[in-house]
N, C-alpha and C positions, 0 to 999 in steps of 0.2 A: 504494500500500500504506500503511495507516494506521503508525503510531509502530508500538504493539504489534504487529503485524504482523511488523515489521522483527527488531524486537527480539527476537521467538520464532525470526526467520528465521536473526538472528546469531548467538543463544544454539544453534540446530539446528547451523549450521557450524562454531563453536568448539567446541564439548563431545567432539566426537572428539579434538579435540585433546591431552585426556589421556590417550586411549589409545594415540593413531601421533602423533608429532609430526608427521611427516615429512607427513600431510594438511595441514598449514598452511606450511609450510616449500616455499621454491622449492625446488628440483632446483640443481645448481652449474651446469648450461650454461643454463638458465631465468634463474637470478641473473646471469649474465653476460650472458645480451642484455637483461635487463632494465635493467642499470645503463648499460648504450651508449646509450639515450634517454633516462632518467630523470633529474629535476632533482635534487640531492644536496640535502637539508637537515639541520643539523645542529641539535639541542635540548636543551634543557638538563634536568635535573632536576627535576619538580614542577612541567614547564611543561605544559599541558593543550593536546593539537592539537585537539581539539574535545567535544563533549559531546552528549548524548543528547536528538535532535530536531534538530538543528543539519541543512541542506541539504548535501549532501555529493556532487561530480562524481567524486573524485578518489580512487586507494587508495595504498596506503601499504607499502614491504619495510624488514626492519631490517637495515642494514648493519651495525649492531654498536651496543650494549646494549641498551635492555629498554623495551616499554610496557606498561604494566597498563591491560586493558577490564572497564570495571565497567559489568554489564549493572543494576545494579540492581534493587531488589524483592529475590523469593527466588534471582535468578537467580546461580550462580557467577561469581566473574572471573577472571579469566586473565591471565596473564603470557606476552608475546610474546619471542624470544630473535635471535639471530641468524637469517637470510633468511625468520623468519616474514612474511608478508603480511596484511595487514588491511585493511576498506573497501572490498571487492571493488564491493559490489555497488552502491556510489555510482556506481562508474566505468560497469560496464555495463549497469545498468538509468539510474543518471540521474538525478539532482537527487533523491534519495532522502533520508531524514530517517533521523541516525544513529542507531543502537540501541542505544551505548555512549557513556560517556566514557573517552577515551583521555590517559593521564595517562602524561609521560615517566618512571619509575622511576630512570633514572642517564640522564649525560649521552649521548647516543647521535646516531649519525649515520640516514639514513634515506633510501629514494628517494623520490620524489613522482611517481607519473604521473596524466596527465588525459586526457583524449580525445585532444589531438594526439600524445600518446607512445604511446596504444594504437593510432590509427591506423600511426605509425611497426613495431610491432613487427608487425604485420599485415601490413606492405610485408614486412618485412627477414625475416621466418623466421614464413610463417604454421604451418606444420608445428609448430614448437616451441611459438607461443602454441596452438594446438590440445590439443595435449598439454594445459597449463598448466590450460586452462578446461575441459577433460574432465576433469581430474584435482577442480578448484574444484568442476563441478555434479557429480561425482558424491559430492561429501561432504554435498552437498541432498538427491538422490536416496536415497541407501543410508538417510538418515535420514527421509524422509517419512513412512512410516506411524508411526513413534513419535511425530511432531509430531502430526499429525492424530490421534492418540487422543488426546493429550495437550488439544489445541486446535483441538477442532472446528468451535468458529465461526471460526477465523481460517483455515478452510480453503482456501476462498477466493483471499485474499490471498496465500497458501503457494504457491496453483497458478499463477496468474497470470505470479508472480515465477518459478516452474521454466519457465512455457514461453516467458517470455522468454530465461534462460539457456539454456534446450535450441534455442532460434532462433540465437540468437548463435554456439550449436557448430556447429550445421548449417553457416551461413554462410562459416563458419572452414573447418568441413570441405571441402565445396566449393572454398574458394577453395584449399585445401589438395593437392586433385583435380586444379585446373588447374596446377599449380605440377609437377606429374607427368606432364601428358597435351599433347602436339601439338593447338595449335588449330585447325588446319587439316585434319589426317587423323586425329586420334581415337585415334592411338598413342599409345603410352607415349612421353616425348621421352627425351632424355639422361639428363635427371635421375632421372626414374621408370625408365629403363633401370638406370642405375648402382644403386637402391635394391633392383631385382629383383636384380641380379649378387650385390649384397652378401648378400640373404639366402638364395641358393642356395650362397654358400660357406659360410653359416654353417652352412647345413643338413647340409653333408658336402661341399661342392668341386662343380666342373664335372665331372669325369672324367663322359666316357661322353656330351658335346655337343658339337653341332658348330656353328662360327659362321660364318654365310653375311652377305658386307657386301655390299650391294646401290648401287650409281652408275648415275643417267640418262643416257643415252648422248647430247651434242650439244644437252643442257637447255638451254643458255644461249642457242644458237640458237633452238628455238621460243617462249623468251620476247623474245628478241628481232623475231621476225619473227609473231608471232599475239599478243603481249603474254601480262602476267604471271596473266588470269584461264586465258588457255588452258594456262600452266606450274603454275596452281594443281590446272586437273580434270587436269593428267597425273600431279600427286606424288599427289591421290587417285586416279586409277586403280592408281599402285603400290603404295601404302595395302593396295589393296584387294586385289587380287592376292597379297600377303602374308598381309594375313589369313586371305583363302582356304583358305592349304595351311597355316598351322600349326597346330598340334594343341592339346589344351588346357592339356599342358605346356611348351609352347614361350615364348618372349616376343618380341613384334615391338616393333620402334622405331625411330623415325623423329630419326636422329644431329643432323640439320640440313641447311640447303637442299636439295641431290635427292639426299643420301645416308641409307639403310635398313639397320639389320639386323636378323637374325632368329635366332636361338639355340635349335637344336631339344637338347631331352633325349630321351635312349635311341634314337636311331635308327638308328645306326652308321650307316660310312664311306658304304658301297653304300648305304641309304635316303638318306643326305644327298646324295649324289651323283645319286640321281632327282630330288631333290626340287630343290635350285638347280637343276638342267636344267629340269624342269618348270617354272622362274619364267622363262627364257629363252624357253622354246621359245613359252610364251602371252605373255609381253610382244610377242614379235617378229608373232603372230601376232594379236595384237590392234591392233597398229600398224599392221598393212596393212587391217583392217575399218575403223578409223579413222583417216585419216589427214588428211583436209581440213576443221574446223581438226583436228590429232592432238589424239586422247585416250588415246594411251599412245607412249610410247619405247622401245627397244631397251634391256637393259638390261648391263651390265658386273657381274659378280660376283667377287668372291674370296673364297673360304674355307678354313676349315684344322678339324682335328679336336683337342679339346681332351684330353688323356690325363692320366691318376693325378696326373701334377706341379704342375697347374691351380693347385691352392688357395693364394691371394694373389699369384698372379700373372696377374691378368688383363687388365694393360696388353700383355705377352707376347702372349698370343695373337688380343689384337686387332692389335696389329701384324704379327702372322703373318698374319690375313687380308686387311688391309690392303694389306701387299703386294702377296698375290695380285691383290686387284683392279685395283691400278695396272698390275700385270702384263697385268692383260686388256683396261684401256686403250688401253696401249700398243700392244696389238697389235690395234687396231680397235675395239675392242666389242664386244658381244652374242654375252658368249660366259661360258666360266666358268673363272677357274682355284683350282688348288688348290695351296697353299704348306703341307707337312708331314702 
């Protein structure tokens, strides 16, 4: 992207800024992982971090006082304040040519990140840099068509730099995706479970679900005696056989190593009580159509029905079903019980 280019690009993302601050401004959980990686630098007054054309990898958050961006020409400048952000777009497009000069106002403290701290925040909570650069392109996006009438030859240029940041969300996104999904059976894991939990209590509570926890009966044995690809196709046969029967308000997920659960809404006692039977009775019968090497296992269930009291206590009733399951260990396997 040429100089001007940049600079209509910068002039397009700051000028919201005088209507929402809060478009330039981190978020406070945003600013707090940002400063767990970020190098602290601290600058004085009338000191210049850089000027307009200068190559730039890296962006910039204020910890506390002030920069002034003079885009130059007819363009407005700006006064940056506390957790505002500037320089985005050195960092994730790349050795880009800056489109202001950035001039310290008062003495002020400041983060620095470069590519190894954006890598870092990508490791540590992609979820939240997500957010972060959703929130960055869309102050390009919402302002496009007013660029491009404004400057249509530099249209180009304008597009170029959106699909590279619209690449960079996608990627985030994704990797955002895995951070929620079991790689090996396609379910939602722990984490994407607990974020489903959460937003069904926020919706109005569990009342009226029932939670079925699903254990392979004897896993440790068939990985031990056919190895760990033959205990891989058995946790996707049970994958899959859950998928099966839940509905499309239901959520299935895979807890960790051969333990499952599945959390039906609206079905009451009597349908949920078909339906864990129904995961038994085809486990046990698909184990005997396959069973040299096995492609499925007998299965152990417990569950419990979650009533009115539900909402924020849904450690409770995991340990209620929990129970049960151990209960149906204990007493053999492949079978189901119910605690409450």
């Amino acid at each position: 992207m040429t100089g001007e280019g940049v600079a209509a690009l910068a002039y397009m993302l700051d000028a919201r800024q005088g209507a929402d601050d809060s478009a330039s401004a981190l978020h406070p959980e945003e600013y707090a992982l940002f400063a767990q990686v970020a190098e602290s630098r601290r600058v004085e007054a009338g000191q210049r971090l850089f000027q307009r054309g200068d190559r730039g990898t890296a962006m910039y958050v204020v910890s506390s006082g002030a920069i002034d961006l003079d885009f130059g020409d007819d363009l407005v400048g700006k006064r940056l304040g506390t957790r505002a952000f500037f320089g985005e777009l050195g960092l994730l497009i790349g050795d880009h040519a800056r489109s202001a000069d950035a001039i310290v106002a008062e003495t002020s403290e400041l983060l620095e990140l470069g590519r190894n701290e954006f890598d870092l925040l990508a490791r540590r909570d992609p979820q939240l840099l997500a957010q972060f650069l959703r929130r960055a392109i869309m102050r390009v996006v919402l302002n496009e068509q007013a660029l491009i009438a404004r400057l249509r030859r530099r249209n180009q240029d304008l597009q170029d730099a959106l699909d590279t940041l619209r690449s960079t969300a996608q990627q985030l996104n994704q990797t955002e995706v895995l951070t929620r999904t079991d790689e090996l059976t396609g379910l939602a894991n722990r984490r994407g479970f607990a974020l489903h939990v959460d937003q069904r209590e926020a919706d109005g509570g569990l009342a009226g679900h029932a939670l079925i926890v699903v254990d392979c009966d004897r896993f440790k044995s068939i990985n031990d005696t056919y190895g760990h690809l033959a205990g891989d196709r058995v946790l996707q046969s049970v994958a899959n056989l859950l998928r099966a029967v839940a509905g499309a308000d239901d959520i299935v997920c895979r807890l960790g190593g051969d333990e499952f659960c599945l959390l039906l809404h609206g079905h009451g006692r009597e349908e949920a009580e078909r339906i864990a039977g129904y995961i038994t009775e085809s486990a046990r019968m698909l184990e005997r159509m396959h069973s040299q090497p096995p492609q499925m296992t007998t299965l152990s269930v417990g569950a419990c029905m979650i009533d009115g009291s539900a909402i924020g206590r849904w450690e409770h009733w995991y340990a209620q079903a929990d129970a049960a399951l151990y209960r149906a260990k204990r007493s053999g396997g492949d079978r189901v019980e119910w605690l409450g």
